[in-house]
GUNU-713817 format. One line per field, with one value per residue (C-alpha): x, y, z; residue in three letters; residue number from 1. Coordinates in pm, 1 decimal. Each point is the difference from the previous one (the first is absolute). Layout:
X (X;...)
Y (Y;...)
Z (Z;...)
residuo (ala;...)
num (NUM;...)
END
This chain:
X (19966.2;-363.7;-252.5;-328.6;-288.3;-262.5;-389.6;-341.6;-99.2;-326.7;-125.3;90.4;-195.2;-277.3;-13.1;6.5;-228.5;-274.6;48.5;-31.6;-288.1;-153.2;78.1;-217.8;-271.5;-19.7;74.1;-181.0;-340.3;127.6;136.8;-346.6;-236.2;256.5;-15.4;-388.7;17.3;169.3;-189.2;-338.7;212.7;97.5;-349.6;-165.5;297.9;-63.2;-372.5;87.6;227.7;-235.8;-316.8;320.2;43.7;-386.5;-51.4;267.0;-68.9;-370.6;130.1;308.0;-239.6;-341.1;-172.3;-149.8;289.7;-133.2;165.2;-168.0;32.0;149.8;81.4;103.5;220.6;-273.5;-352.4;-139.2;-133.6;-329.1;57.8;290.0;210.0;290.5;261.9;-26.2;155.4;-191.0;81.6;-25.1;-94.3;-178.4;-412.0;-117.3;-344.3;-7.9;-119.9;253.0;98.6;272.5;-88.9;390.4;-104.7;-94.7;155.4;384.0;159.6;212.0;104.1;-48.7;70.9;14.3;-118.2;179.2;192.3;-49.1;-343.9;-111.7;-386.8;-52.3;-386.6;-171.0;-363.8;-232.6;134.9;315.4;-94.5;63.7;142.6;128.1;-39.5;138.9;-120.3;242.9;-63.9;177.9;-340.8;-87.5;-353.4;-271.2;-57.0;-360.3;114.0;62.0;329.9;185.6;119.4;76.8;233.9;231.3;97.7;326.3;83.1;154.8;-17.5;103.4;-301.6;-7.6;91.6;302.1;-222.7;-2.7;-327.5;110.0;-310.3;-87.8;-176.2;-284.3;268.6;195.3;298.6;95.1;107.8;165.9;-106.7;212.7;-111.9;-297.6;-213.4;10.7;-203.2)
Y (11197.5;11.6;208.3;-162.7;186.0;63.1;51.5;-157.9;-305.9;4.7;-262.0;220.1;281.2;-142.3;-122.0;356.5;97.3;-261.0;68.9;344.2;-20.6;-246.0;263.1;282.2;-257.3;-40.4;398.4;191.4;-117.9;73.2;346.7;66.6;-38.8;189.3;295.0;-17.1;-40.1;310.8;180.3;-71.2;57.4;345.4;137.7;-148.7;232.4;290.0;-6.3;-37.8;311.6;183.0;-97.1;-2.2;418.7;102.8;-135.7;169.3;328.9;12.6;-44.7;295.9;239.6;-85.7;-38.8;-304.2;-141.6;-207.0;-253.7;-44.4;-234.4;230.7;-37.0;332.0;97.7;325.1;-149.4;-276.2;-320.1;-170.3;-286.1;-248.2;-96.6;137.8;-117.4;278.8;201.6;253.5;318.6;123.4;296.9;259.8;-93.1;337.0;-3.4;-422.9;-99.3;-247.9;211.9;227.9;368.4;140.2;377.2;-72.8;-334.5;-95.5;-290.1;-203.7;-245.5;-175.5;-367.9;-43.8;-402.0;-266.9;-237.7;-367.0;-106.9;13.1;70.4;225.7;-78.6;151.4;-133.2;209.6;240.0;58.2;-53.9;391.9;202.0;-77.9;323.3;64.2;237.2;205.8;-267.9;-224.4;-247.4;-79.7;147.3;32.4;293.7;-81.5;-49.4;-341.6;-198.8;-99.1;-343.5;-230.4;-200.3;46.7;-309.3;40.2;-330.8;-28.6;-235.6;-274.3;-223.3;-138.8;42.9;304.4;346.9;246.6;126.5;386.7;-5.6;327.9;-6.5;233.8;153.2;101.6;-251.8;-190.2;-379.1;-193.2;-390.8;-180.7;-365.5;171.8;-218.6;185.7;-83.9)
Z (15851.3;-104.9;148.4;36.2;-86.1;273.3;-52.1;41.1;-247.4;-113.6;194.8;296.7;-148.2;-42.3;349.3;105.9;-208.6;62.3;430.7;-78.9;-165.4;275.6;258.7;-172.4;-85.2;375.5;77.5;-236.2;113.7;370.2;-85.8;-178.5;297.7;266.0;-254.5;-24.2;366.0;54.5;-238.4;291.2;281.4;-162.9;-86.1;316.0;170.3;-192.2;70.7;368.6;31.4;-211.3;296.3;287.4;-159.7;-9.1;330.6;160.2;-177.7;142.2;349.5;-102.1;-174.0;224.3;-386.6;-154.5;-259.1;-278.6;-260.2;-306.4;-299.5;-306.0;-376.7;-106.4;375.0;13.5;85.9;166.3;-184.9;43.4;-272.3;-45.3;305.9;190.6;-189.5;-246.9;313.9;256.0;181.1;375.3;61.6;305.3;-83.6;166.2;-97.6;103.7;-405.5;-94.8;-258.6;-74.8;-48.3;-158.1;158.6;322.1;102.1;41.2;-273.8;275.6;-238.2;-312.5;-77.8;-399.3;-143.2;199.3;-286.0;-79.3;-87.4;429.2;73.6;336.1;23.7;314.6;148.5;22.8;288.4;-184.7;-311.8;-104.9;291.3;365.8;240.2;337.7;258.6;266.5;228.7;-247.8;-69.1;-347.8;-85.6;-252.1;-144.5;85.7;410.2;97.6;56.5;-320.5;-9.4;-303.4;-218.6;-264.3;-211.1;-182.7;-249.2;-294.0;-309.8;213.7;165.8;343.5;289.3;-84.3;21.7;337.5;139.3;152.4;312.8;128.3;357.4;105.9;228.3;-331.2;28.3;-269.7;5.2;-281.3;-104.3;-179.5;-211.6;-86.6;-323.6;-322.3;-266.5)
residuo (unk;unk;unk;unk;unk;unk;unk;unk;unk;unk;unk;unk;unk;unk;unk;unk;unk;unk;unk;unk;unk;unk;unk;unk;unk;unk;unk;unk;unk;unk;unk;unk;unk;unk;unk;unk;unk;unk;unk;unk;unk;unk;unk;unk;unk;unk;unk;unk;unk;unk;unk;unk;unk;unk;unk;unk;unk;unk;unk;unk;unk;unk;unk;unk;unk;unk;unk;unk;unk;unk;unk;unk;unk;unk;unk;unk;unk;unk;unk;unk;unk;unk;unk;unk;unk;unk;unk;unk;unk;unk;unk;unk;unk;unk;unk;unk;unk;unk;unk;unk;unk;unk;unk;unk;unk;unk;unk;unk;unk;unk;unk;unk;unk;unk;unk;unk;unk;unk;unk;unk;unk;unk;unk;unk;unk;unk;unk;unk;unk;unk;unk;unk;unk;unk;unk;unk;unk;unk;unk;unk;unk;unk;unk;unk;unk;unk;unk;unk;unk;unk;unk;unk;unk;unk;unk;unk;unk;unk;unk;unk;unk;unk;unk;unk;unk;unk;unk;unk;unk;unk;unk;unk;unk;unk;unk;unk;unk;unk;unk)
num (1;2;3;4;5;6;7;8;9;10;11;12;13;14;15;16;17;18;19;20;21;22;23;24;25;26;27;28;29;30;31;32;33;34;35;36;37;38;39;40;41;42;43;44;45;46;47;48;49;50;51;52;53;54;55;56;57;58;59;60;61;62;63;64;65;66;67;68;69;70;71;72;73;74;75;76;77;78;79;80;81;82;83;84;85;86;87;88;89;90;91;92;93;94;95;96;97;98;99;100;101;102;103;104;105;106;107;108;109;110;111;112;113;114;115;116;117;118;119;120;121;122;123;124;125;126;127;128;129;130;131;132;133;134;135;136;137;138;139;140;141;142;143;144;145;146;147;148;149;150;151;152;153;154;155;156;157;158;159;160;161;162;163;164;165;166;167;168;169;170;171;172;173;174;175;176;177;178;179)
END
């Protein structure tokens, strides 16, 4: 008796090659833009718990609790934008700014990955401060409201605007424009 070999002829190959490279023509692109997705929905969260922490630790502690744009994890920023990172920390003397001997390091957020832009207005643009009664504020006085825009190489309609009221709570947009 013979015993017929089994296997794939090349024409059936190369049908199973071409569909399978149809399918990641159509998935790749697909896979691309929910990663990139993720990558906003991740450092718009991150920001969040970061304001969600200070605010609740100047209503614990009865202190005003600031977060701060930060490069180096140690100081607060003035230039660039706050996806290099930014602390939280107790702002005892109310100056936006974090004095190491006298002030308490709550936490430190290091660069956020993948080519994002955090950009505040000009209320957030450097720090966001919250009082014991849990209201953003000024280190000047005044209620602290503004906008942070968080987009990444992508235009359109696919960035997330993180809102924070006068009353210190924070709202997130979603199908914001980037450039």
């Amino acid at each position: 008796m013979f015993s017929r070999a089994t296997g794939f002829t090349l024409i059936e190959l190369m049908v199973t090659v071409a569909m399978a490279a149809i399918v990641l023509t159509v998935g790749v692109p697909s896979f691309q833009a929910l990663v990139k997705n993720n990558r906003l929905t991740t450092a718009a969260n991150e920001l969040v718990g970061a304001l969600n922490l200070a605010r609740s630790e100047a209503i614990k502690r009865g202190v005003r609790v600031t977060v701060c744009k930060s490069a180096d994890g140690a100081s607060c920023a003035t230039s660039g934008n706050w996806e290099q990172g930014w602390i939280v920390f107790t702002d005892e003397d109310n100056d936006a700014a974090y004095d190491s001997a006298s002030e308490t390091l709550l936490r430190v957020q290091e660069a956020i990955e993948g080519q994002l832009t955090m950009t505040g207005n000009t209320n957030v643009a450097d720090y966001i401060s919250y009082v014991a009664s849990g209201r953003s504020q000024l280190t000047g006085g005044g209620f602290q409201a503004g906008t942070i825009t968080i987009c990444d190489d992508r235009s359109g309609n696919v960035g997330k605007d993180l809102v924070l009221s006068s009353t210190g709570k924070i709202r997130l947009d979603t199908g914001v424009s980037c450039p």
